[in-house]
C-alpha positions in Angstrom: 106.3 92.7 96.1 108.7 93.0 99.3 107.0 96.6 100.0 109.0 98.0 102.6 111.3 95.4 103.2 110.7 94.4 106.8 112.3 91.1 106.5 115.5 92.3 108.1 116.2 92.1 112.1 116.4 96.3 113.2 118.0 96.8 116.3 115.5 97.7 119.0 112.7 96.4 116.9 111.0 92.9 117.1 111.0 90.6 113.8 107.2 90.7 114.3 107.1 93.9 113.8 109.0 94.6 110.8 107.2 91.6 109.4 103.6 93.1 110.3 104.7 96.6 108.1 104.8 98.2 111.3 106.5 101.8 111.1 109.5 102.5 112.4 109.7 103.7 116.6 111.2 105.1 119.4 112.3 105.0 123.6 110.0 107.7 124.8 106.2 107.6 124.6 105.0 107.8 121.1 101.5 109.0 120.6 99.4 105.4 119.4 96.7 105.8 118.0 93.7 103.6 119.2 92.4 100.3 116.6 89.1 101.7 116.8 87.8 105.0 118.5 88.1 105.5 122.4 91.1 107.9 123.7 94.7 107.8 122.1 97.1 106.0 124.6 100.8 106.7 124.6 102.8 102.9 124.9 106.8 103.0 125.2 108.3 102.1 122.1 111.2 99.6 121.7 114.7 101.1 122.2 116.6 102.0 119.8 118.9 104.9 118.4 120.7 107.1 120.6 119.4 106.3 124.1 116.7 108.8 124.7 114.6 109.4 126.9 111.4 108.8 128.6 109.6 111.8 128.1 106.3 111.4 126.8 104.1 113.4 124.6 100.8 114.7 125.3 98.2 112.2 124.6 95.4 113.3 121.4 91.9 112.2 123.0 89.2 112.1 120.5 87.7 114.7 123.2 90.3 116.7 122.7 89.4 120.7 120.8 89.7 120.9 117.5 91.5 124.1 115.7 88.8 127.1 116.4 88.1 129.5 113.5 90.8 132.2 115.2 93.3 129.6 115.4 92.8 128.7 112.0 93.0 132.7 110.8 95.8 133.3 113.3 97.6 130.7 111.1 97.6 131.7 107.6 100.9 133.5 108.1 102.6 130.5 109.5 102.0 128.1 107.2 98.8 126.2 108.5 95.6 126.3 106.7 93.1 125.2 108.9 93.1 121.6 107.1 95.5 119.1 108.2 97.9 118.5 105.3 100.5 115.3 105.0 103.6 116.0 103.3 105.8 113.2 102.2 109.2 113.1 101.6 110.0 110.2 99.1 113.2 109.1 96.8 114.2 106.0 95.5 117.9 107.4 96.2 119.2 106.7 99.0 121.1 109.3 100.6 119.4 112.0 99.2 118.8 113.5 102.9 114.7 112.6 103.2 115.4 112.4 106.6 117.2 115.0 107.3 114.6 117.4 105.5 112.0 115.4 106.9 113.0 116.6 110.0 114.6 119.7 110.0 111.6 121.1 108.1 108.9 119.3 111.0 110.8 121.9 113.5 110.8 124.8 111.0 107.0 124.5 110.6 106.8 123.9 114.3 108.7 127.4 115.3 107.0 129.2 112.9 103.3 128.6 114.5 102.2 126.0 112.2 101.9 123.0 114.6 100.4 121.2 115.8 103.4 119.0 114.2 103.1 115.1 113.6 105.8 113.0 112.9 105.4 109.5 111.3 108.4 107.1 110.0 108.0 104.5 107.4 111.1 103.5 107.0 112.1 100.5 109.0 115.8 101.7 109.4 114.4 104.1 111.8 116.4 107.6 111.2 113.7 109.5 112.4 112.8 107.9 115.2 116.2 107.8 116.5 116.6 111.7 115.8 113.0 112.4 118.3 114.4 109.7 120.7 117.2 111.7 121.0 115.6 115.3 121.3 115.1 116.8 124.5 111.9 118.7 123.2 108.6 116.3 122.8 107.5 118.7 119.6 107.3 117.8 117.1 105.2 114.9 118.3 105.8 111.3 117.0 103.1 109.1 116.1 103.7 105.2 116.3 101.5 104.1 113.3 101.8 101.0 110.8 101.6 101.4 107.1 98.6 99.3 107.4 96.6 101.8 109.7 97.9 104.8 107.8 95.2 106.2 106.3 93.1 105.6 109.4 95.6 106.9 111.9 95.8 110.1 109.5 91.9 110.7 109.9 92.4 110.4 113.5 95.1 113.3 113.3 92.7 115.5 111.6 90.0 114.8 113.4 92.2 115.8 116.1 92.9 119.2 114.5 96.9 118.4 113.7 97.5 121.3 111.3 100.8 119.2 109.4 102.0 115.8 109.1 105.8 114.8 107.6 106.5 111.6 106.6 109.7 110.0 106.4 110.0 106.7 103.5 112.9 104.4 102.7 114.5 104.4 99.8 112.9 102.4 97.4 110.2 102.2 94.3 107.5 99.6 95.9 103.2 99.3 95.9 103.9 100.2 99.8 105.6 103.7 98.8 103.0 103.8 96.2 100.3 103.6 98.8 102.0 106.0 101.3 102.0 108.8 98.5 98.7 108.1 98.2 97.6 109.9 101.4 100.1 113.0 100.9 98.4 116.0 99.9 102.6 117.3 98.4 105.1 115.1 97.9 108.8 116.6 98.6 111.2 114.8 96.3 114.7 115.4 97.8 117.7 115.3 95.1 121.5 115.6 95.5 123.0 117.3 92.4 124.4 114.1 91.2 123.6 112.1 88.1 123.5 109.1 89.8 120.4 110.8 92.1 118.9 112.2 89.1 118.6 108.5 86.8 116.8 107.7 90.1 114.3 110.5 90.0 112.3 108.9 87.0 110.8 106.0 89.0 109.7 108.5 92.1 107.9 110.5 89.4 105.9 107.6 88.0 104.8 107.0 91.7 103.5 110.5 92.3 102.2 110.9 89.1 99.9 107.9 88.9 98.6 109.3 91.9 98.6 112.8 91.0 99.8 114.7 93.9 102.0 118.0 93.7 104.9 117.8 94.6 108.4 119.7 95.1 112.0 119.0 94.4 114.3 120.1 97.0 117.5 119.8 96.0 119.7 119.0 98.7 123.2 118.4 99.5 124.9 121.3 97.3 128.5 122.5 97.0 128.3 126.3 96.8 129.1 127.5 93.6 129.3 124.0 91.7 128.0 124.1 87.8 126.3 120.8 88.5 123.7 122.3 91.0 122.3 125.0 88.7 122.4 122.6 86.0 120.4 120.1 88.5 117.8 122.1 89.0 117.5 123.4 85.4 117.1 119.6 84.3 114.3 119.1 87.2 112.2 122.1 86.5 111.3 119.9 82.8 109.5 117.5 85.3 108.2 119.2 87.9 108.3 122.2 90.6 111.9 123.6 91.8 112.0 124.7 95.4 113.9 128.2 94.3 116.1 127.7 97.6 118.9 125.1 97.6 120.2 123.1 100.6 123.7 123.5 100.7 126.0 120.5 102.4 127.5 121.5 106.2 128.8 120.1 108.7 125.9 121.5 111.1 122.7 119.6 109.8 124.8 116.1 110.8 125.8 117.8 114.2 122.5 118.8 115.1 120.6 115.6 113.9 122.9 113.5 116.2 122.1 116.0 119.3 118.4 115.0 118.5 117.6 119.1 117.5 117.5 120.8 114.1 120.0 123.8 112.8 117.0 126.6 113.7 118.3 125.0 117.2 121.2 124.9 117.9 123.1 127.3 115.6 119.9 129.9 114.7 121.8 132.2 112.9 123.8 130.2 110.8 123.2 130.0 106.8 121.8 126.7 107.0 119.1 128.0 109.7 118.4 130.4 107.2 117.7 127.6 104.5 115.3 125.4 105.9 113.3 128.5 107.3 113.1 129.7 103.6 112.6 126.5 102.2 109.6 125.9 104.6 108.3 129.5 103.9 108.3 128.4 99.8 106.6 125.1 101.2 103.7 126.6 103.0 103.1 128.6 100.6 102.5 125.9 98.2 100.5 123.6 100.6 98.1 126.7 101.1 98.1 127.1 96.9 97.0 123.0 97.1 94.5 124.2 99.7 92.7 126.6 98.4 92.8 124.5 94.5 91.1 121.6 96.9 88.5 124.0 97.8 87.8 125.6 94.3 87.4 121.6 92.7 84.3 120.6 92.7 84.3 117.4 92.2 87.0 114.7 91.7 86.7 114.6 88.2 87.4 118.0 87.6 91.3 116.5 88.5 91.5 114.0 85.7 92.9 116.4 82.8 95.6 117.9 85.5 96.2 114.2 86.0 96.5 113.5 82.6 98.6 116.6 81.7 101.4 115.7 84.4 101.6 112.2 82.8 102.0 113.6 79.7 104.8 116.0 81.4 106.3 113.5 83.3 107.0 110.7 80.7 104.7 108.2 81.6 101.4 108.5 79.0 104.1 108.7 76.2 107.8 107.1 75.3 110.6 109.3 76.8 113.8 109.4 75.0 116.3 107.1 76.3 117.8 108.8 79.5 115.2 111.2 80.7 115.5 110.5 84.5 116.5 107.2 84.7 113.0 105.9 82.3 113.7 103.6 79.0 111.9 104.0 76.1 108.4 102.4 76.0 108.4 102.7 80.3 
């Protein structure tokens, strides 16, 4: 299986790197994780994007404090919950505004008091890390990973006391998206009302379902008053979680990406501010519901009939009807 697809030459990046599975980077100084223990060095990353700058972020030595208990309780209203938690943001469509979301909700959770923020970008077309190259504000922090080292980069982070970690993924149905979801404690599942967005829903599910994380459409994209958004998100509530607010298509979200900010930014007050701060506000309140059901479990296999009710929801333990999210009978 191609996995991510790094066979391709991206601008700014080396062939090497793309070939090694190496996520996606930036100008200014990424945070890099070390191979094994010692303190976390910050390397310039290879250019690429809109020019930025070279303004580094704050190194995360393994001496470095961890949350303190008042932290922790301070942040209960902000979203945080005391454990690090990775959300990933994962379609098979392309265009469904991952990155976009990825982002603008990274600064959301960061103004609201729920950072420390990581960033970390899969996808070796590099959206995201041409968006932080290009802000003039080193938070949220990026991390220069590999999908390789995920899982061990992540442990770092917590260790570390990082309260929330967003992850941006290409477009695609691989093993190596398979294996990225499997670190995510929610999976966001952007969706354009569109039926070409919804056939491609089906295959995302069968990912986050075989490894039975939560997860939360966000439907993205919207014309105001269209029919075919209400009736998307009737027709995803069968399948899963509905984010009850709706990201509406502006002109704003493309203007600020491209300044390297986020709408909460540079227009605060405008209607599509107001989303993504709702939208994260619904979010943290369901990472803190997955919190506190990871503290009442105890033991793994208390999660196997959950796991085997969602594949029962989702299509995959039994035939769906020819159709149903983009699945054939028998899939």
């Amino acid at each position: 299986m191609l996995g991510l697809g790094f066979s391709g030459q991206k601008q700014g990046l080396g062939e090497e790197a793309h070939q090694s599975g190496e996520a996606a980077t930036d100008t200014r100084s990424a945070t890099t994780l070390p191979e094994s223990g010692g303190d976390v060095a910050t390397s310039r990353a290879a250019s690429s994007g809109f020019g930025g700058r070279s303004k580094p972020v704050a190194d995360l030595g393994l001496d470095g404090p961890d949350l303190g208990t008042a932290d922790i309780n301070a942040a209960q209203d902000t979203g945080a919950t005391g454990h690090m938690q990775v959300i990933v943001f994962t379609s098979q469509k392309g265009g469904s505004g991952k990155t976009t979301l990825c982002g603008q909700l990274a600064v959301a959770a960061e103004l609201a008091g729920a950072g420390p923020i990581a960033l970390i970008d899969c996808d070796p077309q590099g959206s995201l890390s041409d968006w932080w190259n290009s802000r003039a504000q080193s938070t949220p922090m990026f991390v220069r990973t590999s999908v390789d080292r995920l899982g061990e980069d992540l442990a770092q982070l917590r260790q570390q006391g990082i309260s929330l970690v967003f992850v941006d993924t290409p477009p695609s149905v691989t093993d190596t998206i398979r294996d990225i979801v499997s670190h995510a404690d929610m999976v966001v599942i952007p969706t354009r009302p569109s039926p070409h967005d919804l056939r491609a829903v089906g295959a995302t599910l069968d990912i986050v379902d075989s490894n039975g994380k939560p997860l939360v459409f966000a439907v993205n994209g919207a014309t105001k008053r269209a029919k075919i958004t209400s009736d998307t998100a009737v027709a995803l509530s069968q399948h899963g979680t509905v984010a009850p607010v709706t990201v509406h298509h502006r002109n704003d979200f493309a203007t600020s990406m491209i300044k390297g900010g986020a709408v909460m930014e540079t227009n605060p007050t405008s209607k599509s501010s107001q989303e993504i701060i709702e939208l994260w506000q619904y979010l943290s309140s369901r990472i803190r519901k997955v919190e506190r059901r990871k503290t009442q479990r105890p033991t793994d296999s208390a999660a196997a009939p959950q796991s085997s009710a969602r594949a029962k929801k989702f299509g995959t333990a039994e035939p769906r009807a020819a159709g149903g999210f983009g699945r054939r009978p028998g899939d």
